[in-house]
C-alpha positions, 0 to 999 in steps of 0.5 A: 804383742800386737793381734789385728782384727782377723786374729780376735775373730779366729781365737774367739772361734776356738776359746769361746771366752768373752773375758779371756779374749778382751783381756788378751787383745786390750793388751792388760793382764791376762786371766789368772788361772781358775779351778774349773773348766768345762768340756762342752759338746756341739753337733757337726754333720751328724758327729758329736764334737767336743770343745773347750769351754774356757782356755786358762792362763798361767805366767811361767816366767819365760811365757804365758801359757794358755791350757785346758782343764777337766776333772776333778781338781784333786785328781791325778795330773795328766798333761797331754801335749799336742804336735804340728800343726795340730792343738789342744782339740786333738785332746777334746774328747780323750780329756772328756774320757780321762775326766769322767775317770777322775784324772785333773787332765791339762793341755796346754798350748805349746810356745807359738799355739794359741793363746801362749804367748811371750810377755817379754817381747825381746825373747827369742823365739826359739823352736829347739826341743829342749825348750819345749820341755821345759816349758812344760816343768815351768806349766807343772811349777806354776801348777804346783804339780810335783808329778804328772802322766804325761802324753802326746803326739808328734812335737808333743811326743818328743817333749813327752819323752825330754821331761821323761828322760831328763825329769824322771822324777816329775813323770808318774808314767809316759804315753808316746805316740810313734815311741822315742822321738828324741832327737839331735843336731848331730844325729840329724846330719846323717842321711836318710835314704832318697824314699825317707827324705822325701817324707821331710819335704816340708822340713827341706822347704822351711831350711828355705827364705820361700818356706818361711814366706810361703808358710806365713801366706798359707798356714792353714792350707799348709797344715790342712794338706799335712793333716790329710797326707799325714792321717789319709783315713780320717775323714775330719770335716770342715769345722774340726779342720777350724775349730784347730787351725785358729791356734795357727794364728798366733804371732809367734807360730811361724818363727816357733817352727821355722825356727825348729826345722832349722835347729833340727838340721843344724842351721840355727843354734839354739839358747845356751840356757839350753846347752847343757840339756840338749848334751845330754839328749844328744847322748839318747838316754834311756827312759827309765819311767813307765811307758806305753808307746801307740801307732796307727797302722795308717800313720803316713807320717815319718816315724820310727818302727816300734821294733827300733825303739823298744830298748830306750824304756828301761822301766815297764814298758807296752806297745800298741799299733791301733787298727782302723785306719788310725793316722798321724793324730791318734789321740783325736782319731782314736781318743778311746784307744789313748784314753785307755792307754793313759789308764794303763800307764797309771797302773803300769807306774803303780806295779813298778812301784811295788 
């Protein structure tokens, strides 16, 4: 795998580790994982601003994951799972909150995002949702985590829901942003209305040669202008718009989603490793563990009505629409309110265990 020179300047912004970003682009070893990361905060623009301290690395067979770590090392797991075209720093402070708790908080980098990578370079690079969430059940083997809480947003939300549905045993409890999210190639050959459809432009525009050139040109323009179309309330600055957007930079990034948008409406197949999982996604099942589903009452996304999900949890289930103006990234605009839904689930999973 090959980085040039703007790559090395763009990662450093965001890791801030000097070992970490000599081993990676000396093309050797990555480091291995270590047991304590810090969280570290930064005045921006009268704000206060938190980061990452030091991105780990783990080899999980089919990739190298990149992820953050805080808390205690034997403290109860959770793994937040961030979306497109966002990354580990929608995490920063909810990570902060969840660690002063006592919660082994993880966030990894998704396939395609920052410092995760393919140590086999004939691998395909493969955006279909099944692969995302095993993805995560190889992060937890690698861990040694039997059981996590697991949490996230957008693409993040979807894998959430996968491990959920199809791994109930490895999922303590489930916090989802915009609720079920799982998806088909079948379902997705249906329709929409014109007003729903326009919302998916994007999704249309990668289907395209031109998209995939025109996302490789303009990444960081591109997820600047779904970040505010997406989440018209939040006022983020230059230097959270950064300090994200270097996880784009990655080599694999735009093949990773064009590739998804592609298998969502059926134009790419996907892995036979995958088949038989996304079979059974393709039946919608219900999701029998501890749930707590969030919206934002600004979310200009496309996403579901809560009233039209409620039926796929099946175990103790809440929702909550987060007021204040909240869009599509609630965990970075909102961290308080998806902070206190982590600590809700816990308690949810242990009533229902009762």
């Amino acid at each position: 795998m090959t980085f040039n020179t703007t790559t090395i300047r763009r990662l450093l912004i965001t890791t801030a580790t000097v070992l970490l970003t000599t081993t990676l682009f000396a093309g050797i070893n990555w480091v291995q994982a270590q047991n304590n990361t810090h969280l570290t905060s930064h005045n921006s623009n009268n704000c206060v601003q938190l980061s990452f301290d030091q991105i780990k690395q783990i080899n999980t067979g089919v990739l190298s994951i990149g992820y953050a770590e805080a808390g205690p090392a034997n403290g109860q797991p959770v793994i937040l799972l961030h979306g497109w075209p966002y990354d580990i720093h929608s995490y920063t402070k909810v990570s902060a909150l969840l660690a002063a708790k006592g919660y082994r908080v993880l966030v990894p980098y998704l396939r395609g995002y920052g410092t995760t990578h393919f140590p086999d370079t004939t691998t395909p690079r493969n955006g279909e949702q099944a692969a995302f969430a095993v993805d995560v059940i190889d992060f937890m083997n690698a861990l040694k985590i039997q059981k996590a809480i697991i949490g996230g947003f957008d693409w993040g939300a979807r894998t959430a829901n996968i491990v959920a549905a199809l791994w109930p045993e490895r999922c303590t409890a489930l916090v989802s942003v915009s609720g079920y999210l799982i998806g088909s190639q079948q379902a997705n050959q249906s329709p929409l209305s014109p007003q729903a459809e326009q919302s998916w432009w994007y999704q249309f525009y990668f289907a395209t040669e031109r998209g995939r050139l025109g996302y490789e040109a303009n990444r960081r323009d591109f997820a600047q202008l779904i970040w505010q179309t997406a989440s018209p309330q939040w006022h983020f600055d230059d230097t959270v718009f950064t300090q994200s957007a270097a996880a784009f930079d990655n080599p694999d990034h735009v093949a990773i989603v064009i590739n998804n948008y592609r298998w969502r409406l059926g134009l790419v197949t996907g892995e036979a490793r995958y088949n038989d999982l996304e079979k059974k996604l393709a039946t919608f099942p219900v999701i029998t563990v501890p749930t707590v589903t969030l919206e934002g009452d600004a979310n200009e996304a496309p996403h579901p009505d809560p009233g039209t999900y409620t039926s796929r949890f099946t175990g103790k289930y809440v929702h909550h629409t987060i007021t204040g103006g909240i869009g599509h990234n609630l965990p970075q605009e909102a961290p308080n309110a998806f902070a206190d839904a982590i600590i809700e689930a816990a308690g949810l999973a242990q009533d229902q265990a009762k």
